[in-house]
C-alpha positions, 0 to 999 in steps of 0.5 A: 429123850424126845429128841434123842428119838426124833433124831435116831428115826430120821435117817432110819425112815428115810433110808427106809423111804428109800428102799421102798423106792428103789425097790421096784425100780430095781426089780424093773432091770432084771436080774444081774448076770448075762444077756438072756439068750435066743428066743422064738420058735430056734432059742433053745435050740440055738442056745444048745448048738453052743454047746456042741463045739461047732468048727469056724466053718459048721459056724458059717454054714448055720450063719448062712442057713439062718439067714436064708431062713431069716426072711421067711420066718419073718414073714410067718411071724407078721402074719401071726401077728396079724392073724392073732389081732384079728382073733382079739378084735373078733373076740371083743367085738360088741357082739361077737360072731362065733364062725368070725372067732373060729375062722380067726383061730383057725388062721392061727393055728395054720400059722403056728404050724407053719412056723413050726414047721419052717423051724424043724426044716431048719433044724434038719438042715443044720443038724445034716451039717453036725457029726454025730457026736455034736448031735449026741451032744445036742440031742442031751443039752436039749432034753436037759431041764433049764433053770428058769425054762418057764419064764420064756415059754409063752413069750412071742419072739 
């Protein structure tokens, strides 16, 4: 009966050992399914102008509006970047200087406006190009609630 016993729980604790193993491996992938979509301060937007049937040239046109677009924003979020950096160090400095931490923030802050900024002229611009039923139509995708909306916000993009 030992035997018997011994046999039968092998491949049950290996496959058992297995499962433990593979499962955070597999968690670390991600869920199955399409690539996530646009992020920054323009993903959800960007995901909804799929959404409103932009013609081969109302899709040109957006090209060229985000990539002029392009640079600028790059330039804002390196400087966020960079400003967000200095707040961390003056933050965890030895002895940290409270006027040095609010100075940084402030710096912060006027770059988060900026990039908010920087996006909602391109959104004017892009929406100037759209009908207004493709503006209806985007106005409703993006006050529409998304499944899983709370995973990307925070992430920096």
């Amino acid at each position: 009966m030992k035997k018997f016993l011994r046999t039968s729980l092998v491949p049950v604790a290996a496959a058992l050992a297995l499962a433990l193993v593979a499962a955070p491996l597999l968690a670390a992938e991600g869920p199955a399914g399409p690539p996530p979509g646009p992020k920054g301060p323009l993903g959800a937007y960007l995901r909804c102008l799929g959404v409103v049937g932009l013609t081969d040239v109302q899709k040109a046109d957006v090209r060229a509006l985000l990539e002029a677009a392009k640079p600028g924003m790059e330039a804002l979020r390196a400087t966020l970047k960079t400003d967000r950096e200095a707040l961390r160090a003056a933050a965890t400095a030895a002895t940290p200087d409270p006027c040095a931490i609010g100075t940084a923030f402030l710096k912060v802050e006027a770059d988060l406006k900026a990039i908010g900024e920087d996006a909602r002229e391109t959104r004017e611009a892009i929406e100037a190009l759209l009908t207004p039923e493709q503006k209806a139509k985007l106005e409703g995708c993006l006050k529409a609630p998304r499944p899983n909306a709370g995973e990307e916000d925070g992430e920096e993009g």
